[in-house]
N, CA, C and O atoms as a GROMACS GRO file, in nm:
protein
  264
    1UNK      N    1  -3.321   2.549   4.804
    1UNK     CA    2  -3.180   2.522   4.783
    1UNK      C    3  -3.108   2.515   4.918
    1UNK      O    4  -3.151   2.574   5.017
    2UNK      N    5  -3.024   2.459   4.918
    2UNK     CA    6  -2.959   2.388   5.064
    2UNK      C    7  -2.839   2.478   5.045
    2UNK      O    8  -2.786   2.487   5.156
    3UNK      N    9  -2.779   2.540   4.968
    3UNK     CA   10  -2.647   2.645   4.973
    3UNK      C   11  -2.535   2.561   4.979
    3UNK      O   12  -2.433   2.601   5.037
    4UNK      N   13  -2.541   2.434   4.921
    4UNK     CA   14  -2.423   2.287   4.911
    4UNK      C   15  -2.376   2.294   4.761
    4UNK      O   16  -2.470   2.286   4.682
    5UNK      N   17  -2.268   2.307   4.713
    5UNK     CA   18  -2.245   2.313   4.570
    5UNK      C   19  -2.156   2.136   4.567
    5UNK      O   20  -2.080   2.091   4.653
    6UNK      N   21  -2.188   2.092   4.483
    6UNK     CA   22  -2.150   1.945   4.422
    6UNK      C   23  -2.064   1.978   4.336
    6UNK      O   24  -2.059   2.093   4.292
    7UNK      N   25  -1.964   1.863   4.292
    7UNK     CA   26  -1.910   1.892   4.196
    7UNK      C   27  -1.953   1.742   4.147
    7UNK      O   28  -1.961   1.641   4.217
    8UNK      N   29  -1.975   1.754   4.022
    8UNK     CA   30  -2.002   1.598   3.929
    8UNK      C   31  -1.869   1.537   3.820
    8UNK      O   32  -1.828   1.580   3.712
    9UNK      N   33  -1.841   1.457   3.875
    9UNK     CA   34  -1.732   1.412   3.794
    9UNK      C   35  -1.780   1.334   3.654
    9UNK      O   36  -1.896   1.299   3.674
   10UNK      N   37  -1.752   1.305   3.564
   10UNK     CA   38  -1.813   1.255   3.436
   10UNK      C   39  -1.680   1.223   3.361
   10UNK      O   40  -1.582   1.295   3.342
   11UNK      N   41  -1.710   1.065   3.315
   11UNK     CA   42  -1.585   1.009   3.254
   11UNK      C   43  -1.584   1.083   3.077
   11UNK      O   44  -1.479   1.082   3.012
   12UNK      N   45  -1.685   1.129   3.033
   12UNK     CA   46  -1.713   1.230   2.928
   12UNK      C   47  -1.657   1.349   2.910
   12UNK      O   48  -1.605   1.407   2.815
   13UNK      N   49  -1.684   1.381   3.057
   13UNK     CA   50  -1.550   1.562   3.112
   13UNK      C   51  -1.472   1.571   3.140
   13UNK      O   52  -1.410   1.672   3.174
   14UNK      N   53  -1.436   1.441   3.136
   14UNK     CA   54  -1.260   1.402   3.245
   14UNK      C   55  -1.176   1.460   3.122
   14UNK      O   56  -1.195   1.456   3.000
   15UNK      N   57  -1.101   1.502   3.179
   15UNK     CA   58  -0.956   1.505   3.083
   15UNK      C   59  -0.906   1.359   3.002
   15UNK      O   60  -0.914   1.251   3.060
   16UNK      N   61  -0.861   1.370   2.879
   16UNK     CA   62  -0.823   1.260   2.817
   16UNK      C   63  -0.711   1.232   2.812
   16UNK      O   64  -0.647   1.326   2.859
   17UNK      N   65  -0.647   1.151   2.781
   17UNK     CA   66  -0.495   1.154   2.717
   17UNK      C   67  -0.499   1.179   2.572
   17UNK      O   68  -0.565   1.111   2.493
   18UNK      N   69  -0.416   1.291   2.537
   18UNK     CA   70  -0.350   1.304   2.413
   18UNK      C   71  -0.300   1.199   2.306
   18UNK      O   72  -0.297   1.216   2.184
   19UNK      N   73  -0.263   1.094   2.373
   19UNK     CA   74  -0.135   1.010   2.314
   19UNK      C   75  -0.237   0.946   2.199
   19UNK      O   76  -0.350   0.906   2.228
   20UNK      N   77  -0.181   0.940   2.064
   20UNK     CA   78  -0.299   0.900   1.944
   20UNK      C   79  -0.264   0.713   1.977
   20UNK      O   80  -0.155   0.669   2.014
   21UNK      N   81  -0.404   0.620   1.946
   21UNK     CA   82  -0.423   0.548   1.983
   21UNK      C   83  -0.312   0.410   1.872
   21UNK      O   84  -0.275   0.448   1.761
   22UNK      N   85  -0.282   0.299   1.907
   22UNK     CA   86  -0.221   0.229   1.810
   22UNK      C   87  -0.275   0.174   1.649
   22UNK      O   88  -0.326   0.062   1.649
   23UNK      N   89  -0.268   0.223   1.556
   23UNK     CA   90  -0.362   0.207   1.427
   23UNK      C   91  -0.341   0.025   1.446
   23UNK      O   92  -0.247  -0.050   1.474
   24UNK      N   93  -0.527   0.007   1.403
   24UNK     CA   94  -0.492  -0.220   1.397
   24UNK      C   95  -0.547  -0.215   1.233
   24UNK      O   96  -0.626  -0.147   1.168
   25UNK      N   97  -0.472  -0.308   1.211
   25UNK     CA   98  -0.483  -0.385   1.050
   25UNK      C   99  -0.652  -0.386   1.029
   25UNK      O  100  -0.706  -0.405   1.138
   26UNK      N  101  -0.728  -0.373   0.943
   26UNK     CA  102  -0.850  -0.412   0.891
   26UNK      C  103  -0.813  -0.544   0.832
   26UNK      O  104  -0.857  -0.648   0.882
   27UNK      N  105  -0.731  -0.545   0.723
   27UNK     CA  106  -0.736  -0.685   0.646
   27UNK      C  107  -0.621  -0.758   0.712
   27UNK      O  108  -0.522  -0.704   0.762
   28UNK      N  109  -0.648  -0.898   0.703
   28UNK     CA  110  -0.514  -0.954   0.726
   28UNK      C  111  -0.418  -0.965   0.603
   28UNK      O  112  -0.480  -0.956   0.496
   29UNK      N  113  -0.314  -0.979   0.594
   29UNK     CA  114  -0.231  -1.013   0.460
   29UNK      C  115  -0.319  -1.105   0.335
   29UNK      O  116  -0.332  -1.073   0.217
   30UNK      N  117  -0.362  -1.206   0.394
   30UNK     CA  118  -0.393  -1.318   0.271
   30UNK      C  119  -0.536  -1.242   0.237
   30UNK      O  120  -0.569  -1.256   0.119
   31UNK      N  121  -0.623  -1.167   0.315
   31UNK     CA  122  -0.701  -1.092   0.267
   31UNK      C  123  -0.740  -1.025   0.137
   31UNK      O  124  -0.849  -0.995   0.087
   32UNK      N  125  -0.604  -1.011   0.097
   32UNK     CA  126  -0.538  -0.925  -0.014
   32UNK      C  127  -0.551  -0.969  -0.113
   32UNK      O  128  -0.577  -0.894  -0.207
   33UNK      N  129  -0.535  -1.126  -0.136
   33UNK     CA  130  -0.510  -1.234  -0.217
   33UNK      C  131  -0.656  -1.248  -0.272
   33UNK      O  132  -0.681  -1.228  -0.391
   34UNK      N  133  -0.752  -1.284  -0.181
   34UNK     CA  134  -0.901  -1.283  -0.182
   34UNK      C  135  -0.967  -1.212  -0.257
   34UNK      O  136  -1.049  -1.244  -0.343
   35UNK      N  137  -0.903  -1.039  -0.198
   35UNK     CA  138  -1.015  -0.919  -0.256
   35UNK      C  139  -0.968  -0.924  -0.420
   35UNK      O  140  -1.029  -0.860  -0.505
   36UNK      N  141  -0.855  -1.007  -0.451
   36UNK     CA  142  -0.798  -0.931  -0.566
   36UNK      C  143  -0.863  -1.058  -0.631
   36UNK      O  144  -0.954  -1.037  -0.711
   37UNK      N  145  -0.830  -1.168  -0.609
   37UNK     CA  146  -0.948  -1.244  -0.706
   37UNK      C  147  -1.081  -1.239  -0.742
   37UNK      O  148  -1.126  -1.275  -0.850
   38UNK      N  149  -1.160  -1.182  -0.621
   38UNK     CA  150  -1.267  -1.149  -0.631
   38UNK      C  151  -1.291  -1.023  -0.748
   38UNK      O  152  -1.383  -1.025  -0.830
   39UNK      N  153  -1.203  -0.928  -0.738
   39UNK     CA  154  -1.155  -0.796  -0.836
   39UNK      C  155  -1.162  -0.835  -0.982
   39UNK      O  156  -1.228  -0.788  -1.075
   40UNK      N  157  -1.059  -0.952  -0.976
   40UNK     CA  158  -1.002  -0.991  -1.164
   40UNK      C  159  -1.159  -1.077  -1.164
   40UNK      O  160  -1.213  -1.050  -1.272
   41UNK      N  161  -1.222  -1.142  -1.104
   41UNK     CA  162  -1.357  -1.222  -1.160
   41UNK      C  163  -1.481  -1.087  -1.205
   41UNK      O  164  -1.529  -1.079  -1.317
   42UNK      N  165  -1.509  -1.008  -1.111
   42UNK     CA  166  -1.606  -0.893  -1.170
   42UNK      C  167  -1.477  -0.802  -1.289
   42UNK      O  168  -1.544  -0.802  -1.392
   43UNK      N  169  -1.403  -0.764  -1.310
   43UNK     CA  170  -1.319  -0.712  -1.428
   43UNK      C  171  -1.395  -0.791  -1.545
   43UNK      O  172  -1.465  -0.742  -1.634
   44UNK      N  173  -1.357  -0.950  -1.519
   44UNK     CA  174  -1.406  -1.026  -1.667
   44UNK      C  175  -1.576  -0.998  -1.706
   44UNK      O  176  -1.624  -0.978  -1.818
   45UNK      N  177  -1.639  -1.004  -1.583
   45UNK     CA  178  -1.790  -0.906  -1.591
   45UNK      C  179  -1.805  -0.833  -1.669
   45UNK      O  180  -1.857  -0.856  -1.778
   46UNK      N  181  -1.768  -0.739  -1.634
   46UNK     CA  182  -1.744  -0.568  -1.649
   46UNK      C  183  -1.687  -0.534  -1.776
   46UNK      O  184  -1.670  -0.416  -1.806
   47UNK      N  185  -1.654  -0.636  -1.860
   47UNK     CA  186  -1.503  -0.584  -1.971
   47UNK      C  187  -1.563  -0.528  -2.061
   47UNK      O  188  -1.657  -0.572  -2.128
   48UNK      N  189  -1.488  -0.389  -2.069
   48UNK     CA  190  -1.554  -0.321  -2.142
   48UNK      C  191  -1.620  -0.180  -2.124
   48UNK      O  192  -1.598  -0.072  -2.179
   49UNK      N  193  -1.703  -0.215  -2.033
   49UNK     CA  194  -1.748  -0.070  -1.957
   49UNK      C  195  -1.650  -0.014  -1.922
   49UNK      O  196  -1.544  -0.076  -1.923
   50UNK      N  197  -1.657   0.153  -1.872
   50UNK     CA  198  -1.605   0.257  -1.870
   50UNK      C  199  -1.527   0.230  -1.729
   50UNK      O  200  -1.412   0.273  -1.714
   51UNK      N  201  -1.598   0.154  -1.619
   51UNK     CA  202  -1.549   0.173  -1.467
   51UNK      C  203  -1.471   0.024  -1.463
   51UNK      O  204  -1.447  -0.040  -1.361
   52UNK      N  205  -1.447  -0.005  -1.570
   52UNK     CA  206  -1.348  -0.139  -1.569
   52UNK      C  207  -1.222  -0.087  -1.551
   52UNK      O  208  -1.135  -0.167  -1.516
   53UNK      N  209  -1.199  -0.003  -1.562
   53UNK     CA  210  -1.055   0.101  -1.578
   53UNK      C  211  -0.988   0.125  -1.431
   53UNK      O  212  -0.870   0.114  -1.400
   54UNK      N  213  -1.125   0.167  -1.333
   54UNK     CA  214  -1.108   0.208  -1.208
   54UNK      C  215  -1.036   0.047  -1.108
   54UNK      O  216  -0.939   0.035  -1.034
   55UNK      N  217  -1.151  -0.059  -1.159
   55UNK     CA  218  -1.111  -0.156  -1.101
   55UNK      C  219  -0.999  -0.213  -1.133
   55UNK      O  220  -0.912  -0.236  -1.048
   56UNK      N  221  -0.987  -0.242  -1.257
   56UNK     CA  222  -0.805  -0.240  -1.286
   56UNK      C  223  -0.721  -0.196  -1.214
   56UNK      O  224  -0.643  -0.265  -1.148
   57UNK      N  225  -0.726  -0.074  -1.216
   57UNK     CA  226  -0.629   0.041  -1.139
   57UNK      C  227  -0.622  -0.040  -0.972
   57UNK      O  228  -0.537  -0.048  -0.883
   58UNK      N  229  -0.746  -0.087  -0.991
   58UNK     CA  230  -0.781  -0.088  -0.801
   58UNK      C  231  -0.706  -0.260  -0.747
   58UNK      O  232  -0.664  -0.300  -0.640
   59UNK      N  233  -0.720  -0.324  -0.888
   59UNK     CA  234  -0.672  -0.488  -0.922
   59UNK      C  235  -0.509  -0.482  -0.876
   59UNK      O  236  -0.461  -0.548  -0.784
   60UNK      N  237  -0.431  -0.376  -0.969
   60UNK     CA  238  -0.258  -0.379  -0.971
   60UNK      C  239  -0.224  -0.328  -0.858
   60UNK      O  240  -0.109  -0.355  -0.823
   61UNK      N  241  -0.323  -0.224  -0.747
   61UNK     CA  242  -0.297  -0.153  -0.634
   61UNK      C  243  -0.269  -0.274  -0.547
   61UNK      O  244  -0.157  -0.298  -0.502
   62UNK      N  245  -0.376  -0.349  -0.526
   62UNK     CA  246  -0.385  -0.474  -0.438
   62UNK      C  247  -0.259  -0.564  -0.451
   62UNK      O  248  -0.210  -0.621  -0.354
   63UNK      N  249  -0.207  -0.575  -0.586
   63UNK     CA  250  -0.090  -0.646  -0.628
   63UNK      C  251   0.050  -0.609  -0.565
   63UNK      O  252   0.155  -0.672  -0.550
   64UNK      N  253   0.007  -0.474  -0.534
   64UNK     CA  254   0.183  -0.444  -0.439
   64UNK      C  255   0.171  -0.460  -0.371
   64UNK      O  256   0.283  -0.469  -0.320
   65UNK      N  257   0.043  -0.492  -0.244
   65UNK     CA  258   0.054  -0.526  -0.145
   65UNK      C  259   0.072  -0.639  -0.054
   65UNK      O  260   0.087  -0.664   0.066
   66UNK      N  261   0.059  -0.714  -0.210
   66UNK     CA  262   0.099  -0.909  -0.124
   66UNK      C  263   0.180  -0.913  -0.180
   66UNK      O  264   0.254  -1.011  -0.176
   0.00000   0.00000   0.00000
């Protein structure tokens, strides 16, 4: 040992900033339009079964958002 102490800097150990980052869109707007047709076509599938209920629910959710 040479009796030299290093210090190692590491962008991993560095101190961060706090500040929470800007949330970005996943879907775009007309996205919306898409998933929900795609939704009401498996519903007409589905009609009937028990988890047709969920997608419904999940069909009118999409509807407030466009």
């Amino acid at each position: 040992m040479s009796g030299r102490i290093e210090t190692i800097t590491n962008s991993e150990t560095a101190p961060r900033s706090v500040e929470p980052q800007r949330a970005r869109a996943v879907f775009a707007n007309e996205d919306f339009e898409l998933i929900r047709t795609a939704i009401l076509h498996y519903l007409e599938a589905i009609k009937g079964e028990p988890e047709a209920i969920k997608y419904s629910n999940l069909y009118h959710r999409l509807g407030r958002l466009s």
